[in-house]
C-alpha positions in Angstrom: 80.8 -116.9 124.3 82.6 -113.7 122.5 82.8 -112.5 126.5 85.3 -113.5 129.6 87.4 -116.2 129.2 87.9 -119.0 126.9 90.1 -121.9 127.5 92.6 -123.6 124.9 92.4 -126.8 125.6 95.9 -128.9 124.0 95.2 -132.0 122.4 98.0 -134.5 124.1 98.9 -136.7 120.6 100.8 -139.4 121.9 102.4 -142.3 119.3 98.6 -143.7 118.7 97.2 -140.7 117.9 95.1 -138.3 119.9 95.1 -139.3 123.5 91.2 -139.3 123.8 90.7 -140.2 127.4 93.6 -137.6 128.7 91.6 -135.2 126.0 88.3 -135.2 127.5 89.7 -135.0 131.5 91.1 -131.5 130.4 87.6 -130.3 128.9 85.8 -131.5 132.0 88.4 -129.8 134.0 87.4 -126.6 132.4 83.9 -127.4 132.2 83.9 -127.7 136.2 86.1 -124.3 136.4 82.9 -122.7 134.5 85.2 -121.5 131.6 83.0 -118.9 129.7 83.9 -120.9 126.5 85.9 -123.7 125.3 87.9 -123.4 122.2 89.2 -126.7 120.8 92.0 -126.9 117.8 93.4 -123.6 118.3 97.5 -123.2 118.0 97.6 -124.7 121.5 95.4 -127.7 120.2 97.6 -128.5 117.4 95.4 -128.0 114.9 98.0 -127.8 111.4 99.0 -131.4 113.0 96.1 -133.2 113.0 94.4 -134.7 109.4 90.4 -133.5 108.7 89.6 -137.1 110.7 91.5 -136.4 113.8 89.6 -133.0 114.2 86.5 -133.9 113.4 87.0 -136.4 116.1 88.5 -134.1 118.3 85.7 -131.9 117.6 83.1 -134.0 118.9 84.9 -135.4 121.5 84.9 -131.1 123.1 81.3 -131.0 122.8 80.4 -134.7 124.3 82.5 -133.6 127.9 81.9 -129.5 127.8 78.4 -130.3 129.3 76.5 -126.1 129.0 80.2 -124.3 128.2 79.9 -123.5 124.4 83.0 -124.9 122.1 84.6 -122.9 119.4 86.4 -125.2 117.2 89.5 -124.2 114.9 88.9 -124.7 111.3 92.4 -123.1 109.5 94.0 -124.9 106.8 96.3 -124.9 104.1 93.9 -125.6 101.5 90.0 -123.5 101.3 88.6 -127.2 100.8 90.0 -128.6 104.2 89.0 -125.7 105.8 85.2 -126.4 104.6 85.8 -129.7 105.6 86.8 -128.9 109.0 83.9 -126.3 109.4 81.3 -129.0 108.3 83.0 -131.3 110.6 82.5 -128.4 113.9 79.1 -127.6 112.5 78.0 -131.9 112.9 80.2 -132.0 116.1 77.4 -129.4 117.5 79.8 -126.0 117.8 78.1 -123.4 118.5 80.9 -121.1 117.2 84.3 -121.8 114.4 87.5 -120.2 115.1 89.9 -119.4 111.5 93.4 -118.2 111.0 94.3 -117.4 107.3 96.5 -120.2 107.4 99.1 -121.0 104.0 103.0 -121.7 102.5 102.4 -119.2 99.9 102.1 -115.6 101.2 99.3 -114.5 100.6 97.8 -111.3 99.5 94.9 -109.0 101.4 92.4 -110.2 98.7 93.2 -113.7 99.2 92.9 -113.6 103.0 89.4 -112.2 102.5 88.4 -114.5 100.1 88.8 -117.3 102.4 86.7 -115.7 105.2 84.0 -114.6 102.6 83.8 -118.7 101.2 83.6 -119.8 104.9 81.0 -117.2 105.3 79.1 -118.1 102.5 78.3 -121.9 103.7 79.0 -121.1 107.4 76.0 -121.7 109.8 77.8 -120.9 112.6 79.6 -117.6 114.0 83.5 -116.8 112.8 86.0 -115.6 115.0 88.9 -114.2 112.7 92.3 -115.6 114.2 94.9 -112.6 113.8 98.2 -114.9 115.0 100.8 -113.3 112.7 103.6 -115.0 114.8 102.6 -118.7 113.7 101.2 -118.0 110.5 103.6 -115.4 109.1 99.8 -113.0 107.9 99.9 -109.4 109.2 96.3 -108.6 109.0 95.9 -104.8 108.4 93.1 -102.8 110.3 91.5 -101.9 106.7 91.5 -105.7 106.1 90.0 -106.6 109.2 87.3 -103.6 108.4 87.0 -105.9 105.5 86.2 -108.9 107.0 84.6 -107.8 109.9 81.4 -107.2 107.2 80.9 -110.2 106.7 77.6 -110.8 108.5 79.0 -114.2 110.5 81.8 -112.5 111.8 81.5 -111.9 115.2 85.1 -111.0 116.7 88.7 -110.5 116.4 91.1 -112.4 118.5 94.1 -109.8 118.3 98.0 -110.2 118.8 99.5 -110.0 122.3 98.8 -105.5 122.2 100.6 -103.9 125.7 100.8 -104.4 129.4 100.3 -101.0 129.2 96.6 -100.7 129.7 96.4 -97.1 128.2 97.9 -98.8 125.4 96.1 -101.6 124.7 93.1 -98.9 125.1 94.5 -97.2 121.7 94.6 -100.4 120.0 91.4 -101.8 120.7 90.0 -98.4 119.9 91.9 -97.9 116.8 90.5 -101.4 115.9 86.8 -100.6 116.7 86.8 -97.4 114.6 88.4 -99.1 111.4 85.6 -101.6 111.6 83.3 -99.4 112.3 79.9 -101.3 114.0 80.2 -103.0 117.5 82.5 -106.1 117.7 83.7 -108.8 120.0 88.1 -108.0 120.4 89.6 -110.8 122.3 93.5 -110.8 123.7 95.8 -113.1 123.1 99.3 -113.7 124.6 98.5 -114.8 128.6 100.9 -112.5 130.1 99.1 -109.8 128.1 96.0 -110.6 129.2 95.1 -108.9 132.2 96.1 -105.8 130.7 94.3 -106.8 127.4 90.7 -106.9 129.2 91.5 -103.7 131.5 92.2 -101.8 128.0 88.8 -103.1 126.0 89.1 -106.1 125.1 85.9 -107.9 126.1 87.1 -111.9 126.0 90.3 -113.7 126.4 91.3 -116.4 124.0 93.7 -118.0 126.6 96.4 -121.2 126.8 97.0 -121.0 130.4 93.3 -121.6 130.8 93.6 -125.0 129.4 95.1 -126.3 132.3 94.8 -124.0 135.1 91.3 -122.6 134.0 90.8 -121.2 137.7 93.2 -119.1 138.2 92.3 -117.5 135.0 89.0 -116.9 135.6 89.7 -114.8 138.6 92.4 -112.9 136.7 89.1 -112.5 133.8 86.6 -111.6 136.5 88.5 -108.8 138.6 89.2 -107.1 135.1 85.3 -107.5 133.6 84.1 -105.9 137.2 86.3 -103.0 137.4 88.8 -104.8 140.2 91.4 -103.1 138.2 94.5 -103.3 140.5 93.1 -107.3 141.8 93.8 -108.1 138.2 97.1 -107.1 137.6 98.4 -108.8 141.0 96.4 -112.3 140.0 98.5 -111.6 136.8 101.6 -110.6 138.4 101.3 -114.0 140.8 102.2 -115.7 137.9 104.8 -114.2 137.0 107.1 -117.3 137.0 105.2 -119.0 134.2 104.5 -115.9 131.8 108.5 -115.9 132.1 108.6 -119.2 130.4 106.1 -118.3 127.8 108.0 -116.0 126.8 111.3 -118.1 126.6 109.6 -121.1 125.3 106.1 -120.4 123.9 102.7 -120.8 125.8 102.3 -124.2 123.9 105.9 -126.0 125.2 105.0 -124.7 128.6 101.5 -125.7 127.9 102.5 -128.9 127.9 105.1 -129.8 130.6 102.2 -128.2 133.1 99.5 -130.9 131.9 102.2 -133.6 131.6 103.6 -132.2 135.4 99.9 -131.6 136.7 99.3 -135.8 136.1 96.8 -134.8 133.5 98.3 -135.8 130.2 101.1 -138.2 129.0 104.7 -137.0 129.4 104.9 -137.5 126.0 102.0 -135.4 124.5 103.4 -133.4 121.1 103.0 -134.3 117.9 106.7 -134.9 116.2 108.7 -133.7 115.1 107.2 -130.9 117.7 109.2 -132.1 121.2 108.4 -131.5 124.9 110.5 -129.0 126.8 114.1 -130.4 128.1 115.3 -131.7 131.4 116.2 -128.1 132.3 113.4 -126.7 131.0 111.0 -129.0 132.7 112.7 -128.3 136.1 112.0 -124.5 135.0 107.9 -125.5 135.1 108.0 -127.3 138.1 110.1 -124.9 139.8 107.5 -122.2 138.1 104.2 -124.0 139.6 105.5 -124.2 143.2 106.1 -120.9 143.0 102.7 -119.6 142.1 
């Protein structure tokens, strides 16, 4: 599961509450792709939206429909006592991994940050990926820090910041990474259009949006870079073009949405507020971005 690709599923939230029956089509749709991994309440998932209740429903809900696929589940909170909450919460749900971003109002400092990854260790059954998403939670985790973490015995990868679409780039970072922590470790990219180059350069998993609802063609981007297919990737990539274009303008999890909404597969209305869906002109943007791909 700390290899190939692993699909963000969103969580469409809709005036009720979490749409459960749109909710589980998504995770079967990835489950039939053959998704490496499924990671529910992740950024894309809106996670920091939803109470302890709603993600512990959420939670089980991933496992019940992911059939074989393993589910990471997102535990980051404000507060260390959610956070233990939402891990118990994956750990019932039957995760077989937990996802956590140092997540808080109050900067906080490089002790702190470890702090909370050594109390989630400490009680933790299951594996910890360490979520490094300094664009959302305003943390800049340092190499040293992540040395730091990466000790802990439960800690089994680093889902790292969008790096390069320079492959010999990305190849610094990841080895930069790898020699501050010092023993071997799962790096995962982040950032979709990044991605292609991300697992060319080292990175052995990616922790993707697009997969959530187009899990297919991300798996063949994932596969020609795992076997080598070096120049496959990067065209697969390139196909999509149109859409990484409106990541970038918009964010993955906007975009995210109008393609599930667009795709039939959610509700139109699918954020939670005061989060809204993209525009009339930027909806026209993702349909006019799919029938181009």
């Amino acid at each position: 599961m700390f290899e190939g690709l692993s699909a963000f599923p969103l969580t469409p939230i809709t005036s009720t509450g979490v749409d459960a029956a749109s909710y589980a089509g998504l995770v079967e749709r990835m489950q039939a792709a053959s998704v490496d991994s499924i990671s529910a309440l992740g950024s894309t998932g809106s996670y920091a939206y939803l109470d302890v209740t709603e993600r512990a429903s959420v939670a089980k809900l991933t496992v019940q429909h992911a059939g074989p696929v393993p589910v990471i589940v997102g535990i980051g909170a404000l507060r260390t006592r959610d956070v233990l909450h939402n891990l118990r919460s994956a750990e019932d749900a039957g995760a077989a991994a937990v996802l956590l971003a140092p997540v808080s109002y109050q900067p906080l400092t490089e002790d702190e940050v470890y702090g909370l990854y050594e109390d989630v260790a400490a009680t933790s059954s299951l594996p910890i990926i360490v979520y490094d998403n300094p664009t959302t939670t305003g943390i800049v985790v340092s190499d040293t820090l992540h040395a730091r973490i990466a000790g802990l015995d439960l800690v089994r990868s680093i889902k790292i910041p969008p790096a390069s679409l320079d492959v010999a780039q990305v190849s610094e970072r990841v080895t930069a990474l790898r020699d501050a922590v010092g023993h071997p470790i799962s790096v995962g990219i982040s950032g979709d259009p990044y991605a292609a180059a991300g697992l060319l350069g080292g990175c052995d998993v990616w922790y993707s949006v697009l997969a959530g609802v187009l899990p297919a063609e991300c798996l063949a981007i994932t596969r020609a870079a795992l076997t080598g297919e070096a120049e496959l990737a990067l065209q697969l990539s390139a196909r999509l073009d149109p859409l990484w274009e409106l990541f970038r303008a918009h964010g993955s999890y906007r975009v995210a949405s109008a393609i599930a909404a667009q795709l039939g597969l959610v509700p139109t209305v699918n954020l939670p507020r005061p989060v809204h869906e993209l525009d009339a002109t930027g909806q026209r943007a993702v349909a006019a971005a799919l029938r181009a791909i």
